[in-house]
C-alpha positions in Angstrom: 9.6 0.7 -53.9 6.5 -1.3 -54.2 3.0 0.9 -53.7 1.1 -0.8 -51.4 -3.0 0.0 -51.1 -4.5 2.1 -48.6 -6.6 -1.0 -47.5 -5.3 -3.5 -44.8 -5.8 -7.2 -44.5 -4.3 -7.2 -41.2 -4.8 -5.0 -38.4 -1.8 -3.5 -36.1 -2.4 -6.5 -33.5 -2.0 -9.1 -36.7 -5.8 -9.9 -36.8 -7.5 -10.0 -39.9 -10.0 -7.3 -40.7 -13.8 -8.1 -40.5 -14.1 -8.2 -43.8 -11.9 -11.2 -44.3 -14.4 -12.9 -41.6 -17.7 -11.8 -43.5 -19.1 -14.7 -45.1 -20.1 -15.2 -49.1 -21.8 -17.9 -51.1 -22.7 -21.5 -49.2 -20.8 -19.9 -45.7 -22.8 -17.3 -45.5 -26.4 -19.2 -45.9 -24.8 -21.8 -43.3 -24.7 -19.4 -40.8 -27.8 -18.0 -41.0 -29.0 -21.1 -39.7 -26.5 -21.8 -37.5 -28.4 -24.1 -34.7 -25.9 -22.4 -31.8 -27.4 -19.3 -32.2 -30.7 -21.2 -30.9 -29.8 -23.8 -28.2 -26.4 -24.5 -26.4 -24.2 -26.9 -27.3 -24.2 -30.2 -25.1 -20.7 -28.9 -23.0 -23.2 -25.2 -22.3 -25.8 -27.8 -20.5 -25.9 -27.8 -16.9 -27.1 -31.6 -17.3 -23.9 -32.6 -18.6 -21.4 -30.4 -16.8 -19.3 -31.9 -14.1 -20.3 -29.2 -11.7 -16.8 -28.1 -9.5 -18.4 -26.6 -6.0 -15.3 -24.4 -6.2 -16.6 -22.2 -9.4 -18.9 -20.4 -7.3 -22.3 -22.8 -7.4 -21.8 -23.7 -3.5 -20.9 -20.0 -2.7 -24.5 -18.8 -4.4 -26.0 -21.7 -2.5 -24.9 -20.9 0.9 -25.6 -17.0 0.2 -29.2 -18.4 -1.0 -29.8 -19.9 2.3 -28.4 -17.0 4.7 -31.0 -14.8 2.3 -34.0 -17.5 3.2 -32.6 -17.7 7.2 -33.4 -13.7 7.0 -36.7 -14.2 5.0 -38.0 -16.6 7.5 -37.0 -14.7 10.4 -38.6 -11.5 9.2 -41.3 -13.5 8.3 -42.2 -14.9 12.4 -42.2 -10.9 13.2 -44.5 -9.6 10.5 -47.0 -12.5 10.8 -48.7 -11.8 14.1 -49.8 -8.2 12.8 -51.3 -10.3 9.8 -53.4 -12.5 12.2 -54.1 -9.6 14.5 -55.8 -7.7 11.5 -57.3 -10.4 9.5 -61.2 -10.7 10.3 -62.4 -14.2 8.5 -62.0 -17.0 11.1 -60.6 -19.7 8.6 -58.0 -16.5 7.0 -56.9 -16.0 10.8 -56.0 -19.5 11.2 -54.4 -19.7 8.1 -51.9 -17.3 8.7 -51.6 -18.4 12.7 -50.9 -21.8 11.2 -48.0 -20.8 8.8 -46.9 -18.8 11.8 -45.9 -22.1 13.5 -44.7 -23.6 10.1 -42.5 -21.0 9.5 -40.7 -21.1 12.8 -40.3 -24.8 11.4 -38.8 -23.3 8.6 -36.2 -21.3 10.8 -35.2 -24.6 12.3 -35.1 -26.4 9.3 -32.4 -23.5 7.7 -30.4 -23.9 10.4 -30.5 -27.9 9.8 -28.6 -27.0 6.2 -26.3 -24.9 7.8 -25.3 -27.6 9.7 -25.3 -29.9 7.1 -22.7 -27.3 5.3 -20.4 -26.8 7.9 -21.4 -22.9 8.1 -23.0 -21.0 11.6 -26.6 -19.8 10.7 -26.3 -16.4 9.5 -28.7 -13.9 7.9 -28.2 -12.1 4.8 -30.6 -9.3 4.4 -33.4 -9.9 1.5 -34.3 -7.0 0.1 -37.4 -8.6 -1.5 -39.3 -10.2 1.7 -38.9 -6.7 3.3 -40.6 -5.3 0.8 -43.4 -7.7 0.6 -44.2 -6.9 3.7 -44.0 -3.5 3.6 -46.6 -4.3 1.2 -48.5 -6.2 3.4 -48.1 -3.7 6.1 -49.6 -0.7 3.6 -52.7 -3.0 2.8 -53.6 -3.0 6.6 -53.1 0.6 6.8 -55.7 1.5 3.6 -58.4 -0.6 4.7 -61.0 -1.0 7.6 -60.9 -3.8 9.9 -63.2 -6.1 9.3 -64.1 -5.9 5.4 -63.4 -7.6 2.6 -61.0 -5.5 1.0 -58.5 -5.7 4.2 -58.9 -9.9 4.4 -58.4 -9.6 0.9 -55.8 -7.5 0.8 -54.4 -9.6 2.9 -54.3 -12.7 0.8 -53.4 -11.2 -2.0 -49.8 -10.0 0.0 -49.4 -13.2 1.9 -49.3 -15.1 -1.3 -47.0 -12.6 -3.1 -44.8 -13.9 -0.2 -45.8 -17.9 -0.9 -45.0 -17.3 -4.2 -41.5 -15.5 -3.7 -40.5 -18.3 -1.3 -41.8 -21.1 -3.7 -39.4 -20.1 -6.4 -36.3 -19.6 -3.8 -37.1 -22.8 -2.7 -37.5 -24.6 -5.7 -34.2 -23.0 -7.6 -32.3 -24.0 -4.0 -33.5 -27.6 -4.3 -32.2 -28.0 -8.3 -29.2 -26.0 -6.8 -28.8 -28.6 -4.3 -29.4 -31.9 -6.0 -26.9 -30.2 -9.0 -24.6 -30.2 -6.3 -24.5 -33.7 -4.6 -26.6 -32.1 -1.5 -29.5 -34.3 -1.3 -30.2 -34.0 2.1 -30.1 -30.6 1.8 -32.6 -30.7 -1.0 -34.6 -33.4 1.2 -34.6 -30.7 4.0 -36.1 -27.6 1.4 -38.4 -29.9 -0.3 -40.2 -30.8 2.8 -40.4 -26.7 3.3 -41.2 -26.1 -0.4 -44.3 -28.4 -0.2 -45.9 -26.7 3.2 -45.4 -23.2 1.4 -47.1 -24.4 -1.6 -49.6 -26.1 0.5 -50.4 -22.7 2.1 -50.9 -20.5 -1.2 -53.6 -22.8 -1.8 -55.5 -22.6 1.2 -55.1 -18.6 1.1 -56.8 -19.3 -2.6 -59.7 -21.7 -1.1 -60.3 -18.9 1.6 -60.3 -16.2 -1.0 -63.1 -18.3 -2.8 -64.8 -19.2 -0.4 -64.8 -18.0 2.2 -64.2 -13.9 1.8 -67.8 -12.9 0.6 -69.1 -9.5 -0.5 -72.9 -8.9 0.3 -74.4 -8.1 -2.7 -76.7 -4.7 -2.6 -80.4 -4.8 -2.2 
């Protein structure tokens, strides 16, 4: 009978061992550098892909939207406590402003439902309750009528601009990836107003929120 080694080439499901895999010589230089390891190869880009809505893409943007149909919602109750506790004139229309914008923005969600053949409906977001929560703790550490509470403030209403200018802007690449452009057309027109607003709250902030300097 022929001795065979304790060693295997093969393992019990007939694949070879990773030894027979571990590279030597020019191979194993070559893979060091291997440019995949760095940047995807051109059937990995989303730029070339033939997106299918039916491998999930229009799934993640229709739950996307219910989450922004909540945000905005949420949004038209917490605002008025904002403008009720806000002292600086120009801050207090500001936020009465985007008040009225975002009930736009309510109607314009709605528009995209309709444009994908779904009945509005919210999907809690986790994230806008908690900004506001936020927003709601700044008004309860501060006095009325200082600095520090119209600053506070700003600084939580554009934590808010700011989470909604990213879901916007991934919803509109989302979109346009999809063949939706009137659904982009719709969240652009919303994406501009938001970013519009973080800058005023950033001209008020300079501006406008002073802090008297001691004698």
């Amino acid at each position: 009978m022929e001795k065979t080694s304790g060693k295997k080439k093969v393992s019990d499901n007939g694949t070879k061992s990773k030894a027979a895999y571990a590279p030597t010589g020019e191979s194993a230089s070559q893979s060091k550098i291997n440019a995949s390891k760095y940047s995807p190869t051109s059937e990995a880009q989303m730029d070339v892909q033939s997106l299918d809505p039916g491998d999930g893409l229009l799934k993640l943007l229709t739950d996307s939207i219910k989450d922004l149909y909540w945000a905005e919602n949420h949004l038209v109750k917490a605002l008025p406590k904002m403008v009720k506790s806000a002292s600086t004139p120009e801050l207090v229309d500001a936020i009465s402003n985007h008040l009225e914008q975002t009930r736009t923005h309510v109607e314009r969600l709605e528009q995209v439902f309709e444009l994908l053949g779904k009945k509005p409906q919210a999907k809690k977001c986790d994230a806008m309750e908690g900004l506001t929560k936020e927003g709601e703790g700044v008004i309860e550490d501060t006095d009325q009528g200082t600095p520090a509470r119209d600053l506070g403030i700003i600084m939580a209403s554009q934590k808010v601009e700011h989470y909604e200018i990213s879901a916007y802007t991934g919803l509109i690449k989302l979109s346009n990836k999809l063949g939706l452009p009137d659904i982009a057309a719709i969240l652009s027109t919303t994406l501009t107003e938001e970013q519009e607003s973080d800058a005023l709250l950033s001209t008020i902030a300079d501006k406008h929120v002073t802090i008297e300097e001691e004698a």
